[in-house]
C-alpha atoms as one frame of an Amber mdcrd trajectory, in Angstrom:
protein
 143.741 101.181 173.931 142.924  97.794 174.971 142.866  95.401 171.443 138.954
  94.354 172.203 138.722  98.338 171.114 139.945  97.293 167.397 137.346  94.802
 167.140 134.645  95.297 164.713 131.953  96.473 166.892 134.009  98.521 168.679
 133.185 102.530 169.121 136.888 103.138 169.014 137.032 101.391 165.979 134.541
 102.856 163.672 136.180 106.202 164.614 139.657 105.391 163.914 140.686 107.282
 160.419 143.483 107.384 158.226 144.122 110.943 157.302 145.199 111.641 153.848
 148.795 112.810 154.694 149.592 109.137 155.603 151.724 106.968 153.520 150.428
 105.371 150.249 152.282 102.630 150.702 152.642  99.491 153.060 155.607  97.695
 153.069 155.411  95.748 155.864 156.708  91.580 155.437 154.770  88.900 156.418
 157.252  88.828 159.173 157.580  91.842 160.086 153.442  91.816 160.584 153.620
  88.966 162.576 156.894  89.720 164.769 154.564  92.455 165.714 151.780  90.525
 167.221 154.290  88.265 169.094 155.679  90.625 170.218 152.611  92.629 171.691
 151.315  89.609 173.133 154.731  89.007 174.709 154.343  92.756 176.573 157.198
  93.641 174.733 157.807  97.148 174.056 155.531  98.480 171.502 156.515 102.338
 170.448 153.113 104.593 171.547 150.649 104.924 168.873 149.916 108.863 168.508
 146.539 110.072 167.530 144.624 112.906 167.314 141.103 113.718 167.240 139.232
 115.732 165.166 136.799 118.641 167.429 134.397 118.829 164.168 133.723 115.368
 163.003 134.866 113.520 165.793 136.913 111.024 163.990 140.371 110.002 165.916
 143.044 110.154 163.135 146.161 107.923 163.163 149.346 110.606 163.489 151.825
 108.087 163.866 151.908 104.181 164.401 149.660 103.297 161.408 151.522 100.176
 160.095 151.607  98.899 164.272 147.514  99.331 164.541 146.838  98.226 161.281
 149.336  94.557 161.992 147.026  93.793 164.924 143.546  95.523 163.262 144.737
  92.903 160.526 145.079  90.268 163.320 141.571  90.470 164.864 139.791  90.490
 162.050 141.766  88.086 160.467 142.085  90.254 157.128 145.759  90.767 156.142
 144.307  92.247 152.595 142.159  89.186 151.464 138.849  88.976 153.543 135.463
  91.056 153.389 136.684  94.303 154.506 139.587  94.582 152.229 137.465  93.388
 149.067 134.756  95.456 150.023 136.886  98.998 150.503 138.959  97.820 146.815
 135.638  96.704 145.285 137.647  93.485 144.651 140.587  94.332 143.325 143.105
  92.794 145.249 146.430  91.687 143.355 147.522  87.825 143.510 150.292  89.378
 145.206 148.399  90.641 147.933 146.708  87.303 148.150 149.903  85.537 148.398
 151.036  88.336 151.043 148.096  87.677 153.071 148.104  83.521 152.994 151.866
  83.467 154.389 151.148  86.140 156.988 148.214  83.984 158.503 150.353  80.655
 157.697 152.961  82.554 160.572 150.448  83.652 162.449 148.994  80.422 163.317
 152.244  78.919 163.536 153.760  81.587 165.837 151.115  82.609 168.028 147.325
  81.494 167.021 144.565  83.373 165.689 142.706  86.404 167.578 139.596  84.007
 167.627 141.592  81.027 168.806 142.972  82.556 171.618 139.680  83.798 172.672
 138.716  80.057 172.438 141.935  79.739 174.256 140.634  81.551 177.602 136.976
  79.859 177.056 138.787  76.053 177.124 141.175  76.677 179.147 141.307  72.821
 180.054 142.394  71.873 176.427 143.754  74.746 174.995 147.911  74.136 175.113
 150.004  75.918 177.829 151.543  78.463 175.379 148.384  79.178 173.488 146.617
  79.654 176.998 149.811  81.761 178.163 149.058  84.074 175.161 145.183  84.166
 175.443 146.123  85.510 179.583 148.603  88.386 178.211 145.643  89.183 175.714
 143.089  90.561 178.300 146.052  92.056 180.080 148.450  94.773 177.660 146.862
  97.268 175.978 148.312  99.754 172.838 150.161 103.024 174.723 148.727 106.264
 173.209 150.190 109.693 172.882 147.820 112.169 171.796 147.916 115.713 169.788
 146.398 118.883 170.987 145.610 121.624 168.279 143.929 121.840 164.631 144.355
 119.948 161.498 147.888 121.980 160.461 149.011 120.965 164.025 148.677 117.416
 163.232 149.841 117.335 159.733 153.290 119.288 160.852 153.757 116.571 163.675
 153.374 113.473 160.792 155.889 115.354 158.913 157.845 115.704 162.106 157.939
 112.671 163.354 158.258 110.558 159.975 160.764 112.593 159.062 163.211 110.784
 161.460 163.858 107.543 162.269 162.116 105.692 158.980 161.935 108.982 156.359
 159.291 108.467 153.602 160.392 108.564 150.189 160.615 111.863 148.353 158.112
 110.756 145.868 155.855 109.745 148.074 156.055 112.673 150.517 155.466 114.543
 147.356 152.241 113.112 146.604 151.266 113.265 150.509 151.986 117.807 150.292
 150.365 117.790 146.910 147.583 115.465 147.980 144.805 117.953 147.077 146.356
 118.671 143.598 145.262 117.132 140.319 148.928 115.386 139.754 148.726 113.675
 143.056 145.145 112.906 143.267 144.915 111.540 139.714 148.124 109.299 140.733
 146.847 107.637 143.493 143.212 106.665 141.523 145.491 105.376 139.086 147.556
 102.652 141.697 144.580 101.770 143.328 141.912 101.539 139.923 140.067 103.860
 141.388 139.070 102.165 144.213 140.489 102.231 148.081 140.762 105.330 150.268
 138.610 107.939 147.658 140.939 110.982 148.020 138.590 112.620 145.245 135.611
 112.139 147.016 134.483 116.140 148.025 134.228 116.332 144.078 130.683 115.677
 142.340 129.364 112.488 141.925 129.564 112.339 138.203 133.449 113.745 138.355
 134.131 110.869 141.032 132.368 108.384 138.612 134.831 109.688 135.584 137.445
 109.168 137.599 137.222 105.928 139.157 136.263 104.925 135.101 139.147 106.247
 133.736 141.774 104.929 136.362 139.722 100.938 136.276 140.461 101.695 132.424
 144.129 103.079 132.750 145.183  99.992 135.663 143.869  97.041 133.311 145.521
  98.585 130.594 148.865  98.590 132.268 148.838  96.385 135.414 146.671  93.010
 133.897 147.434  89.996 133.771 148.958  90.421 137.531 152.907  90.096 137.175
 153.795  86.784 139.170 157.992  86.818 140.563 158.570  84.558 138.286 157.865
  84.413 134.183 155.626  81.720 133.372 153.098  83.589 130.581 153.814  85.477
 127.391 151.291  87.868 128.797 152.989  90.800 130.461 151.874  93.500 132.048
 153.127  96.831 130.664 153.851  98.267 133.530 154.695  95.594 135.701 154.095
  94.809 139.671 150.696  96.584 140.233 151.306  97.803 143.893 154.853  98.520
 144.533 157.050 101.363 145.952 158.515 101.426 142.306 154.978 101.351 140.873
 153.888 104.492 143.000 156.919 106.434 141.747 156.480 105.471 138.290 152.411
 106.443 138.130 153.102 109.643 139.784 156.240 110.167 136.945 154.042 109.674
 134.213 150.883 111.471 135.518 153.962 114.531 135.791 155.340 113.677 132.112
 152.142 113.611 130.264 150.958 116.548 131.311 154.146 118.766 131.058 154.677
 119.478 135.094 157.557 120.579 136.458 158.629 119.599 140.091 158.400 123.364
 140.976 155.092 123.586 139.773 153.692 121.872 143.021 156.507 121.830 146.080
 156.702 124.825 147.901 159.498 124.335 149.681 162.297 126.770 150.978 164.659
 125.290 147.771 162.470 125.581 144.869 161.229 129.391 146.223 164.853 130.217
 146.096 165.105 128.552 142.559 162.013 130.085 141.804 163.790 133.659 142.533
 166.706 132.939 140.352 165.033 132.294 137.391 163.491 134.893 134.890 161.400
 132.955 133.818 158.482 132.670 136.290 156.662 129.423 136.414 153.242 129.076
 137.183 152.210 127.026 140.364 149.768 123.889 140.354 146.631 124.899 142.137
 144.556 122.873 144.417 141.942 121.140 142.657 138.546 121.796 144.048 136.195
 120.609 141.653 137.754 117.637 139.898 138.139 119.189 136.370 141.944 119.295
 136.577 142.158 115.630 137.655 140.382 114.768 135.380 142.144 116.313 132.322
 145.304 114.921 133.535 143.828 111.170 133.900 142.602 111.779 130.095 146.224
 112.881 129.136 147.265 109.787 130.414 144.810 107.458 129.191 146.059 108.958
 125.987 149.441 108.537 126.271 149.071 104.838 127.409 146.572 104.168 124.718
 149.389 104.996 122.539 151.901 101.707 123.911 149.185  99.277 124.867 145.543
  97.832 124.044 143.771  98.266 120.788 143.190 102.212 119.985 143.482 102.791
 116.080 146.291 104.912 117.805 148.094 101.736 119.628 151.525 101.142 118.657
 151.281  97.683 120.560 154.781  97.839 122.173 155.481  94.441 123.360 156.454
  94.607 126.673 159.190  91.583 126.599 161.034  93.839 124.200 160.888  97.115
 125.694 159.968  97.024 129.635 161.792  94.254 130.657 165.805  93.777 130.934
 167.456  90.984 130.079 167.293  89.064 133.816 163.291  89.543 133.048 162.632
  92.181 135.659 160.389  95.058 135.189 162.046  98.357 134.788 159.888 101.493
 135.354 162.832 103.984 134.195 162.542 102.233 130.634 158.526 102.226 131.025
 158.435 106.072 131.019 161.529 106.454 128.322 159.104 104.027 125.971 156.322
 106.504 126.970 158.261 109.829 126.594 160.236 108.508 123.112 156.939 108.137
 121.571 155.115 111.084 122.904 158.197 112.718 121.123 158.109 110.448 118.060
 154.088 112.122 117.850 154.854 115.570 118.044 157.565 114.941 115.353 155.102
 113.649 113.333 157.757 110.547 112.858 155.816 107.725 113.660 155.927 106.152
 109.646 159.560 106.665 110.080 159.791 104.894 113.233 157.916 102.040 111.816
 159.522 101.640 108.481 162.917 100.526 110.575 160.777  99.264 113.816 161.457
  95.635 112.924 165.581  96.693 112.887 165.025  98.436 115.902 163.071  96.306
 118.267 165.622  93.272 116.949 168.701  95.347 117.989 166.688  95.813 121.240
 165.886  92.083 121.667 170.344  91.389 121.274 171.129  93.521 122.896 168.916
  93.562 126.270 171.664  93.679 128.705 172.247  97.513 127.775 168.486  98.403
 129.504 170.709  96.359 132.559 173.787  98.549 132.210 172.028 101.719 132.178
 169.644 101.261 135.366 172.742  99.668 137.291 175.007 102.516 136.411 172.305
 105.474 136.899 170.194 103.935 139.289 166.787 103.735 138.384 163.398 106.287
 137.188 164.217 109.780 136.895 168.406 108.994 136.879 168.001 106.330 134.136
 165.094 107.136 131.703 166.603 110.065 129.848 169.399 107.816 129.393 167.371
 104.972 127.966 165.264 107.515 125.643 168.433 108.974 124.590 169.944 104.933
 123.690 166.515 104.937 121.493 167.163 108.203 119.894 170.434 107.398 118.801
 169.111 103.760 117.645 166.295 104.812 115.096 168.676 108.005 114.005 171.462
 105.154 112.985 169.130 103.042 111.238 167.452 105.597 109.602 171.018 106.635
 108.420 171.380 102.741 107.292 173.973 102.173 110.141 174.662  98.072 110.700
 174.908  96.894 114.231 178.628  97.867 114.919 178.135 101.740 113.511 175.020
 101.527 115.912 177.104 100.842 118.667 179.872 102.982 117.968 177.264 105.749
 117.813 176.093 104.649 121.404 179.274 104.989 122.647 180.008 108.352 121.117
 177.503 109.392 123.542 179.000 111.005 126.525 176.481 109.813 129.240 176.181
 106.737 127.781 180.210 105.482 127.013 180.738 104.441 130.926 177.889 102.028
 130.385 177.487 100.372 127.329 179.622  97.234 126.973 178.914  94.573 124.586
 179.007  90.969 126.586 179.537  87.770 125.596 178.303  84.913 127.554 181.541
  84.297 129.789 181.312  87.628 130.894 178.491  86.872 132.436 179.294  84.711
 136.007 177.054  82.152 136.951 176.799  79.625 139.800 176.179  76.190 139.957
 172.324  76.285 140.096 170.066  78.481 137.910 168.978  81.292 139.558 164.975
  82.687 139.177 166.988  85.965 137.316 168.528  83.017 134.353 164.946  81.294
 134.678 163.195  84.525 133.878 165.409  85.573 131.266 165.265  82.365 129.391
 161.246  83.023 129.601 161.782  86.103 128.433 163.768  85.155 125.776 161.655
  82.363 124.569 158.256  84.693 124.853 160.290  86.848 122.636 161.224  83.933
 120.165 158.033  82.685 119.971 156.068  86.063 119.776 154.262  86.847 115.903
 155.434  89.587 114.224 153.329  92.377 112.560 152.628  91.634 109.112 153.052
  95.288 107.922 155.960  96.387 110.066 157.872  93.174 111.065 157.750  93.917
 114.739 156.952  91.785 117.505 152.720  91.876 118.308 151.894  91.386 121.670
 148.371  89.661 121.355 146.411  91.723 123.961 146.905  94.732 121.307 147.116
  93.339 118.002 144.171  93.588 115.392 143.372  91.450 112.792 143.902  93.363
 109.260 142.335  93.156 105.450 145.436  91.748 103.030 143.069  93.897 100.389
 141.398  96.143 102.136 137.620  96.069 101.916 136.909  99.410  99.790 139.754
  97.758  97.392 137.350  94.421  97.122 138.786  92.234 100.152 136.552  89.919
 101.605 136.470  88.146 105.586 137.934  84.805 104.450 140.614  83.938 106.565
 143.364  83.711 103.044 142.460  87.846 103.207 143.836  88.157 107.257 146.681
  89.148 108.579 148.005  90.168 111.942 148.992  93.504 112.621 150.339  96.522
 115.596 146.259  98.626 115.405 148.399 101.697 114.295 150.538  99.784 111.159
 146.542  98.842 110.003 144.620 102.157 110.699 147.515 104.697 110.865 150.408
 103.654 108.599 148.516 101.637 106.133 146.282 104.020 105.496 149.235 107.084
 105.239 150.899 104.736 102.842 147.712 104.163 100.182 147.022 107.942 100.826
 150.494 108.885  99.471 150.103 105.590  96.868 153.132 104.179  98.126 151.028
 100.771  98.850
């Protein structure tokens, strides 16, 4: 494959396909993309792109080498994420990140080795174009992309990607995951969800109508979540809930919650020689995830989730407006996606316990214990690693928390009881601040956690419940409520979490306690 045939008006081109047992991700540097076009112009050696080719649509599908072809697909048409066909195919929704991404990978492209369209200029004016750039613009016309192709049907192909990416870079359990339940709701309503519903449309043999729901509900679930885009460092006391929007973390974390929210078990969609034999030892039998063929499923699970983060974030009556800064960062102001789905599972649980007015009687107590005591989310993760291994330790720390303070337990009972916990004795350690070393200059981990802490300090609190209000889901509450007489004028408003003024208020006049 000579690289004119990646050009746009290339027949090749228009052919080439991802199929949908490829990788989600793309973690390829800036570097790493443009080490890869030096070295293809510089006829080093360039492992063989396999293929295959489809006998019924006629579509060539990328088996193997899709990160190589799309470096120098990136390269001729000078989109590394940012230009027309990358806004077009994510119906512009492309993080800053991915902007940022893109702008240093053409900054080392044009430093290292030129533009595709200069070095075409290169060949054109050859009198003024420099030796090296000319040199390049030569090897161009002359090395081509080595191909391997394979013979047989679909399953033939999809066993060979699992062959051969099984080996010498394996792809992450989660992710393969999602790749062998690709045509189940869990996985399908996952990857809407990363991408807002835009990108590669894995739901798109469904109805129109259940593809419009879906891309709806996953634009609605991604700006609840993902917005404001996080930058690395903390500049705004607007953070996202869930963090970095498009990250190998953020794919295992969506595809973790889509699993929690709707009660599924890992067994429930591998079929794999393990979980049959697990599946044999058990009495109890447990029913397997079925395909989704008409969209229904997906769709019900993308609901449960819009639910459940409904329930943390944004303005639903329902919205316990967790403040992120409190509960989904740690104390060096880094996202943590283990403590994201503990926040999300404790009050799933604190619902079906019917507890939320106890939980908010003590959630100023709680969420200032929290805010002291930050560097225990850090001891967790960096003892249990992080997701699955961590997050029933975190939810378990915030179980024992509201339990003590409900009991009337001060800070030092609290921690005792912390410790008394088995799993959690070997990493809860109170710290002063000479425990904690630091070097000469301040690193971006002290810069973000003085943000972090000053977002915190700063931050209103909830007028009902005392807890910190993040402003993109606070609501502005009666003093007196209206049917009691209370007027608009600003002497009658208050700030206030949208389930303290709907919710708890409400409970509380009910039961004539206000």
């Amino acid at each position: 494959m000579k690289i004119t045939d990646l050009g746009p008006d290339s027949l090749i081109y228009n052919v080439l396909r991802k199929p949908d047992f490829q990788r989600e991700t793309a973690n390829w540097t800036p570097e790493k993309v443009a080490e890869l076009v030096r070295s293809f112009l510089e006829g080093d050696l360039i492992p063989s792109v396999i293929l295959w080719r489809s006998p019924i649509s006629g579509n060539i599908f990328v088996i193997d080498g899709a990160h190589r072809l799309s470096a120098l697909i990136a390269w001729v048409h000078d989109d590394y994420g940012d230009r027309y066909t990358s806004i077009r195919f994510f119906d512009n929704n492309i993080p800053d990140e991915q902007r940022r991404a893109a702008a240093a990978t053409r900054k080392l492209i044009a430093e290292s080795v030129g533009s595709y369209n200069e070095l075409n200029l290169a060949l054109r004016n050859s009198d003024t174009a420099s030796k090296d750039r000319l040199r390049l613009a030569r090897n161009l016309s002359a090395f081509a992309i080595n191909l391997q192709w394979v013979g047989g049907g679909a399953e033939k192909a999809e066993s060979s990607f699992f062959r051969i990416n099984q080996q010498a870079t394996p792809i992450d359990p989660t992710e393969l995951d999602m790749i062998k339940a690709r045509r189940k709701p869990n996985a399908l309503a996952a990857r809407a969800f990363i991408r807002a519903g835009t990108g590669h449309k894995y739901w798109s043999t469904f109805s129109d109508t259940i593809q419009t729901e879906i891309e709806s509900l996953a634009k609605e679930v991604y700006d609840l979540i993902f917005k404001p885009n996080l930058d690395s460092a903390i500049r705004t006391a607007d953070l996202p809930v869930a963090g970095r929007a498009y990250s190998a973390d953020s794919v295992k974390m969506v595809f973790e919650l889509v699993n929690f929210v709707n009660g599924l078990q890992p067994e429930m969609w591998r079929d794999d020689a393990t979980t049959k034999k697990r599946r044999t030892g058990t009495k109890s039998s447990i029913r397997p995830l079925a395909d989704d063929v008409d969209g229904l499923a997906t769709l019900s699970f993308m609901r449960g989730v819009r639910k459940a983060a409904g329930r943390i974030a944004g303005n639903d009556p329902a919205s316990l407006g967790l403040h992120p800064a409190v509960y989904f960062y740690s104390a060096t102001g880094r996202f943590q996606p283990a403590a994201f789905l503990a926040a999300v599972t404790f009050m799933q649980n604190l619902v079906d316990k019917r507890a939320l007015p106890k939980f908010t009687e003590v959630r100023a107590e709680f969420e200032n214990f929290l805010i002291k005591y930050k560097y225990f989310l850090n001891q967790i993760v960096r003892t249990y690693g992080s997701l699955q291994r961590s997050s029933p330790l975190i939810l378990l720390m915030y179980q024992t928390i509201l339990t003590a303070l409900r009991e009337g337990c001060d800070e030092t009972q609290i921690i005792e009881r912390l410790k008394a916990q088995s799993a959690l004795r070997s990493s809860i350690k109170v710290q002063s601040d000479e425990d904690r070393a630091s070097g000469r200059n301040f690193s971006t981990e002290t810069k973000n956690a003085l943000a972090l802490k000053a977002t915190m300090e700063a931050a209103p609190r909830c007028e009902i419940c005392g807890g910190l209000l993040h402003l993109r889901s606070a609501t502005v509450d009666h003093i007196v409520r209206k049917q009691d007489g209370g007027i608009g004028a600003l002497s009658n408003a208050q700030f206030t979490h949208p389930y303290c003024n709907s919710g708890y208020k409400e409970s509380r006049h009910s039961a004539g306690l206000a």
